[in-house]
Residue, then its C-alpha position, 0 to 999 in steps of 0.5 A: x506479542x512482541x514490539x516486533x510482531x505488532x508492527x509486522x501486523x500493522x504493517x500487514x493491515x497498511x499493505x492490505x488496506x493499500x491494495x484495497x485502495x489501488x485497485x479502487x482507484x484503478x478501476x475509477x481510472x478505467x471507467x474514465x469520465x470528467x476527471x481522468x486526470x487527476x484520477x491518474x494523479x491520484x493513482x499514482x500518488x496510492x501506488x507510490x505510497x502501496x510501494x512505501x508499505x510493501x518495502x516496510x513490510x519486507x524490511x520488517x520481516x528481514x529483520x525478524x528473520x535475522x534478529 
């Protein structure tokens, strides 16, 4: 397995786990409770992070595509 193709797996795994994560955490959010601030708080960080691992990935398999 090449460099390139470990990383695309790993990436994979990041966008995946990410999600998991996101979801999570939305539905900690919907619940609401004592902590509704922070939980958004948090939310917000997971997605920007979710946003950080979608773009790697895309950006890795441009790059495989083109070479």
């Amino acid at each position: 397995m090449s460099h390139d193709s470990e990383r695309v797996i790993l990436a994979r795994h990041h966008v995946a786990k990410g999600r998991q994560i996101v979801e999570r955490q939305q539905r900690m959010v919907s619940k609401g409770g004592a902590n509704t601030a922070e939980a958004l708080k948090l939310l917000a960080l997971f997605e920007t992070t979710q946003k950080i691992f979608e773009d790697d990935l895309e950006r890795l398999l441009r790059e495989e595509r083109n070479g």
